[in-house]
FIKOLZA-1660 file (N, C-alpha, C; in steps of 0.1 Angstrom, whole numbers, plus 5000, padded with zeros to 4 digits):
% residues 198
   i   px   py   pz ch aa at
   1 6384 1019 8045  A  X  N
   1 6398 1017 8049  A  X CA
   1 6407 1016 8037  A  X  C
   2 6403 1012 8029  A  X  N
   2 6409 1014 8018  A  X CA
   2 6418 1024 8008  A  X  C
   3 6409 1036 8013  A  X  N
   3 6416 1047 8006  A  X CA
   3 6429 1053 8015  A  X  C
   4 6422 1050 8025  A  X  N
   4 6432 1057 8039  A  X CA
   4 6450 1048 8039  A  X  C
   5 6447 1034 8034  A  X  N
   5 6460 1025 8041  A  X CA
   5 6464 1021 8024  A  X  C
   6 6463 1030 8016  A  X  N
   6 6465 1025 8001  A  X CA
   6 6480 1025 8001  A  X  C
   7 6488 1039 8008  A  X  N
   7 6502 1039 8003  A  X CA
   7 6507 1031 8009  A  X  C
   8 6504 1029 8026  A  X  N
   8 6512 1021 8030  A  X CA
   8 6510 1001 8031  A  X  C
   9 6495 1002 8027  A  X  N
   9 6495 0989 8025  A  X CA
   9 6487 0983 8012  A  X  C
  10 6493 0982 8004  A  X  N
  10 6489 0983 7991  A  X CA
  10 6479 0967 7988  A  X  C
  11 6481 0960 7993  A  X  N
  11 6476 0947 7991  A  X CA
  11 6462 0946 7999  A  X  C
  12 6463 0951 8013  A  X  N
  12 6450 0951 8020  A  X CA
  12 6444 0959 8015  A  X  C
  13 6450 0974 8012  A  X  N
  13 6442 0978 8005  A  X CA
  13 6433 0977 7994  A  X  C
  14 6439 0967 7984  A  X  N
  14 6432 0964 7967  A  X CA
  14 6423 0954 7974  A  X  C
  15 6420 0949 7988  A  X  N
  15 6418 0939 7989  A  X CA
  15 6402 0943 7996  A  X  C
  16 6405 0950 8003  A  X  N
  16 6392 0963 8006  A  X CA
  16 6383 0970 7996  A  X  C
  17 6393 0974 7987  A  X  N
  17 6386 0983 7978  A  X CA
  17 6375 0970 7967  A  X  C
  18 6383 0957 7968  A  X  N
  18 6379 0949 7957  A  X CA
  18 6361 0940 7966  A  X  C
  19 6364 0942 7981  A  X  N
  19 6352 0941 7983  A  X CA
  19 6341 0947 7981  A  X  C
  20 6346 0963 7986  A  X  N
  20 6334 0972 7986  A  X CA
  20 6326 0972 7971  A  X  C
  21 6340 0970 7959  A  X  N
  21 6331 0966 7943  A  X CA
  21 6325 0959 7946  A  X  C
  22 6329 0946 7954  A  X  N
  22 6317 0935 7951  A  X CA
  22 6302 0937 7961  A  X  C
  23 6307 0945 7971  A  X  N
  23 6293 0950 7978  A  X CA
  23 6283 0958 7966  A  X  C
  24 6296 0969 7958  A  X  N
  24 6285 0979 7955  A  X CA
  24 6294 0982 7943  A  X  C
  25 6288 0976 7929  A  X  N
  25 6299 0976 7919  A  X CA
  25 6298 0988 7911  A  X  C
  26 6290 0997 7915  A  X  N
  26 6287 1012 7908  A  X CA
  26 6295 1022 7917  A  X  C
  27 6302 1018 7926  A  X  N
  27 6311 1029 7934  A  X CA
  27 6324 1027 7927  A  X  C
  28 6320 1041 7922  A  X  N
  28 6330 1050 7915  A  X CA
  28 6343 1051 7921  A  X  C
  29 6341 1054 7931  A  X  N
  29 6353 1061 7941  A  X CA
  29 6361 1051 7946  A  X  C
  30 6356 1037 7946  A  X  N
  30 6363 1024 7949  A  X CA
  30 6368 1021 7932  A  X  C
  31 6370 1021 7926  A  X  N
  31 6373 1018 7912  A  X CA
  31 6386 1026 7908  A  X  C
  32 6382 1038 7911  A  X  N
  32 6395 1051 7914  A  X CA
  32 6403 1046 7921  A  X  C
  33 6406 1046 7934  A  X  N
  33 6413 1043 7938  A  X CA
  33 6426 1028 7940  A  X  C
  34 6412 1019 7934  A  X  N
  34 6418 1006 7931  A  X CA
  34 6425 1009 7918  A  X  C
  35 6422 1015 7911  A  X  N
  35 6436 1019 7894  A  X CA
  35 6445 1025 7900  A  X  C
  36 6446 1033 7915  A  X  N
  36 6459 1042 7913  A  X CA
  36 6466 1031 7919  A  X  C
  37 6465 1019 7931  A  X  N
  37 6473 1010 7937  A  X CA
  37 6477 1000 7922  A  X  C
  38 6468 0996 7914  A  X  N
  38 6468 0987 7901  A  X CA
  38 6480 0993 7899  A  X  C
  39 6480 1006 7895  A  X  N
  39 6489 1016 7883  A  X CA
  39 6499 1014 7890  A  X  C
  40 6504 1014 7901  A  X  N
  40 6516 1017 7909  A  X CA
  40 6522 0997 7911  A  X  C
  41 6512 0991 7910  A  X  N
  41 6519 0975 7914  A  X CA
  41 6524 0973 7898  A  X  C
  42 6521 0979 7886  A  X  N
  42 6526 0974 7872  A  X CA
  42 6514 0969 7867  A  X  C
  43 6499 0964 7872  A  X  N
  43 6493 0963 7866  A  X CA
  43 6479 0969 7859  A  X  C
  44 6488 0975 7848  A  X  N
  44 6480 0989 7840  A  X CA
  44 6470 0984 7833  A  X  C
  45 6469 0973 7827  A  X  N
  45 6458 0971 7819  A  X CA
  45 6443 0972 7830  A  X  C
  46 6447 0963 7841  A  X  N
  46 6435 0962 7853  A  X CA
  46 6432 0979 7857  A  X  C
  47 6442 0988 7859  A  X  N
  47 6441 0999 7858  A  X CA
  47 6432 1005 7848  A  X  C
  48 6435 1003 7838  A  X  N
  48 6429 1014 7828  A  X CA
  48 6410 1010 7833  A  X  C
  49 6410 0993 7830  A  X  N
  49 6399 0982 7832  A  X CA
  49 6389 0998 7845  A  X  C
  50 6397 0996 7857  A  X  N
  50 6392 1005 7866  A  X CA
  50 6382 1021 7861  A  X  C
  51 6395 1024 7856  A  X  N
  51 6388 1039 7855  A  X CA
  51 6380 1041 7846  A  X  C
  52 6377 1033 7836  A  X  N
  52 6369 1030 7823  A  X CA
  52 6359 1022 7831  A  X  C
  53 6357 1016 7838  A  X  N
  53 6343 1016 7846  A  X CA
  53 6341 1030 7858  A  X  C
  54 6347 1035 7863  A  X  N
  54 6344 1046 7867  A  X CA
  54 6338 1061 7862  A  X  C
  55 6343 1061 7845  A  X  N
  55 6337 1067 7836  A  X CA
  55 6322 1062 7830  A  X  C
  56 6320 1047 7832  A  X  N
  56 6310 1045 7827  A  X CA
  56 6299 1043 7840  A  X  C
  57 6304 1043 7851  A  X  N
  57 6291 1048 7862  A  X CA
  57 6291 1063 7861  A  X  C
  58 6298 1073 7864  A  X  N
  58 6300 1085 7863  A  X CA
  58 6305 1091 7850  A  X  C
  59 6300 1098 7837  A  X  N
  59 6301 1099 7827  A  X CA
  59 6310 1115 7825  A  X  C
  60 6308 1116 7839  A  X  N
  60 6314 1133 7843  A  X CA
  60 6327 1130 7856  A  X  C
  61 6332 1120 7855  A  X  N
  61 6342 1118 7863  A  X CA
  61 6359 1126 7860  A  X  C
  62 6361 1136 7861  A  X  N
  62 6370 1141 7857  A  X CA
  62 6379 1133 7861  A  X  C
  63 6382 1135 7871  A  X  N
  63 6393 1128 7879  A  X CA
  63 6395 1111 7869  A  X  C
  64 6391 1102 7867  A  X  N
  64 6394 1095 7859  A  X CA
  64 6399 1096 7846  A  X  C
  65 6392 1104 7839  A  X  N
  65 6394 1108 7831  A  X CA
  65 6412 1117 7825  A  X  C
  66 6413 1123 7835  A  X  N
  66 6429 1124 7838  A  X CA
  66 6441 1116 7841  A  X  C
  67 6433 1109 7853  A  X  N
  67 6441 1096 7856  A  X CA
  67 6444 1087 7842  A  X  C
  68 6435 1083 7839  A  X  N
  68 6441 1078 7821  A  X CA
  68 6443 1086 7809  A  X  C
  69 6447 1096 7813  A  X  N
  69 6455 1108 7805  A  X CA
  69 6471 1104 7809  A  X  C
  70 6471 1106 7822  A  X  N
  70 6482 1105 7828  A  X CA
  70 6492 1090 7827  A  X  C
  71 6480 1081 7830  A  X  N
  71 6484 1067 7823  A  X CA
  71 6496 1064 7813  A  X  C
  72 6483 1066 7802  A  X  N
  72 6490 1064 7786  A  X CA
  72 6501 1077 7788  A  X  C
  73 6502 1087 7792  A  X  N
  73 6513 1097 7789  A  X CA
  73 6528 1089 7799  A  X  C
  74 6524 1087 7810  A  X  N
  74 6533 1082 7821  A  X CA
  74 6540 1067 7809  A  X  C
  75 6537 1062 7801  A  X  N
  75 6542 1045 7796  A  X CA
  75 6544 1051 7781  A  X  C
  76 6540 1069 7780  A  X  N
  76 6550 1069 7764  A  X CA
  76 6541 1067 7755  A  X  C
  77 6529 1063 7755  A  X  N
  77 6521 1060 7745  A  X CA
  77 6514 1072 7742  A  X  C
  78 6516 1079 7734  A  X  N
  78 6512 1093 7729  A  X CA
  78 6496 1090 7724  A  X  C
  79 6495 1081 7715  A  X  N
  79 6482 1076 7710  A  X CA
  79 6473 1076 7721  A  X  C
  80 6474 1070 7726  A  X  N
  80 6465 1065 7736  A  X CA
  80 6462 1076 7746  A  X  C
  81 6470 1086 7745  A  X  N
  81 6467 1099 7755  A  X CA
  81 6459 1105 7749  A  X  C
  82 6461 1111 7738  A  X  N
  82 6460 1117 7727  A  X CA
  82 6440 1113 7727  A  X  C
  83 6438 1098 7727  A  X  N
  83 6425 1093 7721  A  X CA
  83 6416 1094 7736  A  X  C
  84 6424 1096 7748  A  X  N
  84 6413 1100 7761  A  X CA
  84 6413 1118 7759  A  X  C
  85 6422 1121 7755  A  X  N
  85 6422 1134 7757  A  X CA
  85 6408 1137 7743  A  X  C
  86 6405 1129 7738  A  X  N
  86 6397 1130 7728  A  X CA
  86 6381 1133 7729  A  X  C
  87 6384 1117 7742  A  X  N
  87 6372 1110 7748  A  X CA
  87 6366 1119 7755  A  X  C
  88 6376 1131 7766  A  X  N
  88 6372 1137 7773  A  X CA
  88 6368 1150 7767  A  X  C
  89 6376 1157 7754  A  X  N
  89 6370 1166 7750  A  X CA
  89 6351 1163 7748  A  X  C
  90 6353 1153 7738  A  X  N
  90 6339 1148 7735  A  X CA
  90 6325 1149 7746  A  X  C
  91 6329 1143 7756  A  X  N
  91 6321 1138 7766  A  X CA
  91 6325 1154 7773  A  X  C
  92 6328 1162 7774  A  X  N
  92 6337 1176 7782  A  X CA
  92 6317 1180 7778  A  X  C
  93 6314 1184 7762  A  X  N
  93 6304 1190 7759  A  X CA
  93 6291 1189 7769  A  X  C
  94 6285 1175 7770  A  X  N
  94 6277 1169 7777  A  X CA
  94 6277 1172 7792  A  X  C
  95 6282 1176 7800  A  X  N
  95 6284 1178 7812  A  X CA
  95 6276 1189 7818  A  X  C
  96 6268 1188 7827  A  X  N
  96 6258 1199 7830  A  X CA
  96 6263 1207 7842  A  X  C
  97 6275 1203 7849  A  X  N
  97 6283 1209 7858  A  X CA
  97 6294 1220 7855  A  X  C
  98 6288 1229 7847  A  X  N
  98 6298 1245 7840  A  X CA
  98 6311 1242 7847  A  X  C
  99 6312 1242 7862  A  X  N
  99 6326 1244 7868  A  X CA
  99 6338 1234 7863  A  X  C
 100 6330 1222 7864  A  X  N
 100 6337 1208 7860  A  X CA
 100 6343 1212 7844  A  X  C
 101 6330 1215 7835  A  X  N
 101 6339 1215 7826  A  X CA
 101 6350 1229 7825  A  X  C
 102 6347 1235 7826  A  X  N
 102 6356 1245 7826  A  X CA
 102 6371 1239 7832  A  X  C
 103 6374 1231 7847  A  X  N
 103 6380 1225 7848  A  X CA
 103 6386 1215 7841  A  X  C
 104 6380 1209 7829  A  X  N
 104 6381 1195 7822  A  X CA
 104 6391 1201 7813  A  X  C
 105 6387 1220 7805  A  X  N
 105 6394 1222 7795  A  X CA
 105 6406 1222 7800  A  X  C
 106 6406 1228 7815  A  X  N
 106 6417 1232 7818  A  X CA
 106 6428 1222 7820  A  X  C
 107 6425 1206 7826  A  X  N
 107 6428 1194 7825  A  X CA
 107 6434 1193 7812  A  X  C
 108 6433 1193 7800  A  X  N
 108 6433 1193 7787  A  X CA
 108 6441 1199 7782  A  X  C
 109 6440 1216 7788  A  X  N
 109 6452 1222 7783  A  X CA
 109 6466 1217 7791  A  X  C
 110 6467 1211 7804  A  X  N
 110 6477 1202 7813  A  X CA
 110 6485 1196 7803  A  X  C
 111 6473 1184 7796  A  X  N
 111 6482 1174 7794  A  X CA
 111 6486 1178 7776  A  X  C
 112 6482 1186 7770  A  X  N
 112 6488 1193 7759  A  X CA
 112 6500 1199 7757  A  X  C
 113 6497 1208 7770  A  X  N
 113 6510 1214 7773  A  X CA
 113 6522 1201 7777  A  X  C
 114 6517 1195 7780  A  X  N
 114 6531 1185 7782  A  X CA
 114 6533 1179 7773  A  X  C
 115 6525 1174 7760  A  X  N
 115 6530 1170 7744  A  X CA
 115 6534 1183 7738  A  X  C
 116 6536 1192 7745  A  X  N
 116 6543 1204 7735  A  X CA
 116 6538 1212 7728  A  X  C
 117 6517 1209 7729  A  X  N
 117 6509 1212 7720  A  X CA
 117 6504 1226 7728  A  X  C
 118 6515 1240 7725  A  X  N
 118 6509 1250 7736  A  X CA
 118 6496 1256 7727  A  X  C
 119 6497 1254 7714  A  X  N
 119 6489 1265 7706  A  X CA
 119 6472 1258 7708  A  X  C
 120 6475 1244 7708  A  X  N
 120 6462 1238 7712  A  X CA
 120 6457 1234 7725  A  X  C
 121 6469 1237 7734  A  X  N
 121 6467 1239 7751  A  X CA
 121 6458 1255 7753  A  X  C
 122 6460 1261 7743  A  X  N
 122 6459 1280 7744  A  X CA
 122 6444 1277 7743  A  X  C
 123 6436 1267 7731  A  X  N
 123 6423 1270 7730  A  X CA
 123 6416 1264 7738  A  X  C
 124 6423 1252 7740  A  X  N
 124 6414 1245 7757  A  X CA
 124 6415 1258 7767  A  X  C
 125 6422 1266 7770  A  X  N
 125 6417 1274 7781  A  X CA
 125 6407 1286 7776  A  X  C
 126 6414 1288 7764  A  X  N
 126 6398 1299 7761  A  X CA
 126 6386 1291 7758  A  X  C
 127 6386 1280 7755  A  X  N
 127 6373 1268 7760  A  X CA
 127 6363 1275 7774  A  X  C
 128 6376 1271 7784  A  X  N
 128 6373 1274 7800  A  X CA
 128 6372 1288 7803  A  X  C
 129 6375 1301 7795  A  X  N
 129 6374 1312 7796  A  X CA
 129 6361 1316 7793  A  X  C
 130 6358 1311 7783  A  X  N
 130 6345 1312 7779  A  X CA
 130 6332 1308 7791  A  X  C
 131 6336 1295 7796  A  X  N
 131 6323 1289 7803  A  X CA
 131 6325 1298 7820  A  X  C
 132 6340 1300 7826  A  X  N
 132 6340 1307 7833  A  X CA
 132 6350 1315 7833  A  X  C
 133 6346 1326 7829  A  X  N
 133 6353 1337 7826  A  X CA
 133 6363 1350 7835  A  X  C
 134 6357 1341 7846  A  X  N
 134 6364 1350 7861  A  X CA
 134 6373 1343 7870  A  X  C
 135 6374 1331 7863  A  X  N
 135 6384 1326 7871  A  X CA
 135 6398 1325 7868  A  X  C
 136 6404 1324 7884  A  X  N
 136 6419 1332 7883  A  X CA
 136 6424 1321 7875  A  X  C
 137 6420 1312 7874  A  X  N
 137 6429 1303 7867  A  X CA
 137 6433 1302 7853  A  X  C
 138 6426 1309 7846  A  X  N
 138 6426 1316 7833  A  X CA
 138 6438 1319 7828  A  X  C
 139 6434 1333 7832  A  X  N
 139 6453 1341 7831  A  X CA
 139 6461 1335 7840  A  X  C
 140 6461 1325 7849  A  X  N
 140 6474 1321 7853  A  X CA
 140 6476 1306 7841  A  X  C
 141 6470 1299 7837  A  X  N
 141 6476 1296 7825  A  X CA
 141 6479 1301 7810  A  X  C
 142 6471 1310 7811  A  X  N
 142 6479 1320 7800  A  X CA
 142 6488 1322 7803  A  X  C
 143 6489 1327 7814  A  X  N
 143 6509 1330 7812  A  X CA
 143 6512 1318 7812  A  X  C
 144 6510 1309 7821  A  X  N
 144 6522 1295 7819  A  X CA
 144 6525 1289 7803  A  X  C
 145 6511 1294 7793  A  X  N
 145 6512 1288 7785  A  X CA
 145 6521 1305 7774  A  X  C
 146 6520 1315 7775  A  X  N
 146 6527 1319 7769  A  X CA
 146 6539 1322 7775  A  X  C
 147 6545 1318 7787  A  X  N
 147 6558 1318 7791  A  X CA
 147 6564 1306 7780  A  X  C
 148 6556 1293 7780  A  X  N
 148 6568 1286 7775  A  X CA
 148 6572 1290 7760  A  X  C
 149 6558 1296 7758  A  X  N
 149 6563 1298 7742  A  X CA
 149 6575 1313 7738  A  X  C
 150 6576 1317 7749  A  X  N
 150 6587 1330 7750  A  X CA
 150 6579 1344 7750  A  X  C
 151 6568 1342 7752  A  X  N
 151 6558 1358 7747  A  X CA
 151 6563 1363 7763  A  X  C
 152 6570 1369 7769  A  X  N
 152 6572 1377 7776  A  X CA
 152 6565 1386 7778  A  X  C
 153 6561 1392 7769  A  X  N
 153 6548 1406 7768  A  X CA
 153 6535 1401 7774  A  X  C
 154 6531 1393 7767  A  X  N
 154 6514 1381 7772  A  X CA
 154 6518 1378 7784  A  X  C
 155 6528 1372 7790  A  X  N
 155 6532 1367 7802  A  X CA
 155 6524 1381 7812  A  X  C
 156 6534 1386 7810  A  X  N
 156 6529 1404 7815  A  X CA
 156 6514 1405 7817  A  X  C
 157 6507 1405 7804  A  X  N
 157 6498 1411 7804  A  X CA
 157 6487 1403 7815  A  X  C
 158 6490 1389 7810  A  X  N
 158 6480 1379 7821  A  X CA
 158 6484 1380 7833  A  X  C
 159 6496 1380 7839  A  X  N
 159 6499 1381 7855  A  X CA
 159 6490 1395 7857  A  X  C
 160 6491 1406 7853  A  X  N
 160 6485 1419 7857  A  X CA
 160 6473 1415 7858  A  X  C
 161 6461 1409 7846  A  X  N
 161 6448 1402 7848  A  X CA
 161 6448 1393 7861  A  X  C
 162 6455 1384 7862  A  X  N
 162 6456 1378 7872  A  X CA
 162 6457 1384 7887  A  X  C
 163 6465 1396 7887  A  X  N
 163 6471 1402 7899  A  X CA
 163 6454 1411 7902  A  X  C
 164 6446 1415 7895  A  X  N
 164 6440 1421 7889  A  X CA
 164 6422 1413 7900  A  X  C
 165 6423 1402 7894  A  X  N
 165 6416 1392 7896  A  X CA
 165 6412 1384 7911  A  X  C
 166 6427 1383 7916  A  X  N
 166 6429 1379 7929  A  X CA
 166 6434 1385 7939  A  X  C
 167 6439 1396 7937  A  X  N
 167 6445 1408 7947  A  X CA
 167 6445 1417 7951  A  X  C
 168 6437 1418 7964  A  X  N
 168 6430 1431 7964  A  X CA
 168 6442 1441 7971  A  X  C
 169 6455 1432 7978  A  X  N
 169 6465 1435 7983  A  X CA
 169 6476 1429 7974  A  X  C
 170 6490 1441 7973  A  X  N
 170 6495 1427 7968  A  X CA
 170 6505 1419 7969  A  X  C
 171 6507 1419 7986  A  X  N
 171 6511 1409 7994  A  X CA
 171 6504 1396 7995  A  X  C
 172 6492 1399 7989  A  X  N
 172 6482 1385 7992  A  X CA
 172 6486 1372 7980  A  X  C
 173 6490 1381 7970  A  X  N
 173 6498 1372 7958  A  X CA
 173 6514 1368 7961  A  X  C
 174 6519 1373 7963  A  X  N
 174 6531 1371 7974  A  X CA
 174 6531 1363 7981  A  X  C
 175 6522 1364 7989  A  X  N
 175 6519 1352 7999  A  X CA
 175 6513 1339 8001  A  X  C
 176 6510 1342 7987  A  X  N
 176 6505 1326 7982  A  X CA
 176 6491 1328 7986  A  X  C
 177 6486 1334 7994  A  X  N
 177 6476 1333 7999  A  X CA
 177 6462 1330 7992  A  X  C
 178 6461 1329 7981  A  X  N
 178 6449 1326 7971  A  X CA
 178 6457 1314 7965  A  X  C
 179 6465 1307 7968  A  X  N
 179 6470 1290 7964  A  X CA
 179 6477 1291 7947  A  X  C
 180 6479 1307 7944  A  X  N
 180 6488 1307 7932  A  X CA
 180 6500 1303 7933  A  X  C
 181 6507 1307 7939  A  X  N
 181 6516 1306 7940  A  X CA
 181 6527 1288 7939  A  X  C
 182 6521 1280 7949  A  X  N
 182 6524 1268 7948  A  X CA
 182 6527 1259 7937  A  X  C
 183 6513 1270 7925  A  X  N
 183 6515 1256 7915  A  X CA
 183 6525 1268 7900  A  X  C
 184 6536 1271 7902  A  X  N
 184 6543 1277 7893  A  X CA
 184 6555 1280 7895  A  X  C
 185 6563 1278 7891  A  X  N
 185 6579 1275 7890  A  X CA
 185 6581 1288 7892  A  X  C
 186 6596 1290 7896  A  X  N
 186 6604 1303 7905  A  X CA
 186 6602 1314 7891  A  X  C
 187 6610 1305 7876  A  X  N
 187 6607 1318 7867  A  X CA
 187 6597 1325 7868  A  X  C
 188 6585 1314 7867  A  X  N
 188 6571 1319 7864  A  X CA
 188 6565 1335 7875  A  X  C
 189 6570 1327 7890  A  X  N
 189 6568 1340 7899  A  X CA
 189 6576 1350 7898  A  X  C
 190 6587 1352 7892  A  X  N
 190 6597 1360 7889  A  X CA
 190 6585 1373 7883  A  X  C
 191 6580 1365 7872  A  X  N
 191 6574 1378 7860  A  X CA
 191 6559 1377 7871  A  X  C
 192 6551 1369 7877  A  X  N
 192 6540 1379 7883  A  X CA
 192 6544 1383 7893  A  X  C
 193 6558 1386 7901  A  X  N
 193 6560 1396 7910  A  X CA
 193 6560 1413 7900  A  X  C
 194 6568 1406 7888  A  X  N
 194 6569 1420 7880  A  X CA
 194 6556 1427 7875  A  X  C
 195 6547 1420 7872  A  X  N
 195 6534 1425 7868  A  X CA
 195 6527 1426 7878  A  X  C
 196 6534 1428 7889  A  X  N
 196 6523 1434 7903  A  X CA
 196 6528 1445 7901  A  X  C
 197 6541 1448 7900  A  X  N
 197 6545 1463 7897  A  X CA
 197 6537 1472 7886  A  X  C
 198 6535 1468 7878  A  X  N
 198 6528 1473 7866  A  X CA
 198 6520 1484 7874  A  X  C
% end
C-alpha cells in the first residue's frame, strides 16, 4: 500500500513502508520508495540513509543509485554528486547484468550532462556503446549530447543512425512510436525530422 498512496498520503505511507522494513529489512524496494517520500518531506539525510541501504542489499540497484545523483544535484552540492556518480561508475564494472550497465553509463552521461560535463557525458555513452552497441539510445544521445555542444553536422549524422536503427518507416519516428520522441525537446526533433530526409 505504500507505494500506491505515497503521493497522496505521504505519512501513512512512510508509515507502511517503515513496517514492511521492519517485517523484512533487506527489501530494497521499500527503502526506495521510503527516500523518495523522506526526500520530498525535507528529510534528506534519512533519505540518502535509505537508498544507501538499498545499494547495500542490492549492489546493482540502479535506480538508487540515481536517485542520490539526483539528490546531492537537486540541494547544489556538486561534491557529493560528483562522488556517487563515482560510486556508481566504480560499482557500474561489477555488474553482471550487460543491459543495466549499459543503462548505468547512460545514467551517468544524464547527470554529466547537466554539470556541463558533455565531453565526459560523450564517454559514458561510448562506455554503453561498447557493451550494447545496437541500441537506439546511443545515437539519440549522441545527438543530444552533440546538439548542446553546437556540432550540427554529428547531430545529423546520429539522428540518420538513429532513424537508421529504429525505422523501418519513417512515420514510425514521427510518431513517436518507438518512445523517441517524448524524451527530446522541439529543437532536438527539428534536426531528427531533418535527418530522416537525408
Amino acid at each position: 500500500r505504500g507505494i500506491i498512496f505515497y503521493d497522496s498520503h505521504p505519512s501513512e505511507a512512510t508509515a507502511d513502508l517503515t513496517r514492511a522494513i521492519e517485517l523484512d529489512s533487506r527489501n530494497e524496494s521499500a527503502h526506495y520508495y521510503r527516500s523518495s517520500i523522506l526526500a520530498t518531506a525535507g528529510r534528506w539525510k534519512d533519505a540518502v540513509a535509505d537508498l544507501e541501504r538499498a545499494i547495500e542489499i542490492n549492489p546493482e540497484d540502479l535506480r538508487a543509485y540515481t536517485a542520490l545523483v539526483q539528490l546531492f544535484t537537486q540541494r547544489g552540492e556538486a561534491e557529493g554528486t560528483r562522488m556517487w556518480l563515482r560510486r556508481l561508475q566504480e560499482a557500474t564494472a561489477g555488474w553482471t547484468d550487460a543491459g543495466q550497465r549499459a543503462e548505468a553509463h547512460l545514467a551517468i552521461a544524464d547527470s554529466l550532462r547537466d554539470l556541463g560535463e558533455v565531453d565526459a557525458a560523450l564517454l559514458e555513452v561510448d562506455q554503453a556503446a561498447h557493451i550494447d552497441p545496437h541500441s537506439w539510445k546511443i545515437p539519440a544521445w549522441r545527438a543530444k549530447l552533440h546538439l548542446q555542444r553546437g556540432e550540427d553536422g554529428a547531430v545529423s549524422d546520429e539522428c540518420a543512425v538513429l532513424a537508421r536503427q529504429t525505422v523501418t518507416e519513417p512515420w514510425q519516428l514521427r510518431e513517436g512510436r518507438y518512445g523517441i520522441l517524448p524524451m527530446i525537446t522541439w529543437q532536438e526533433r527539428n534536426l531528427f525530422h531533418e535527418a530522416l530526409r537525408l
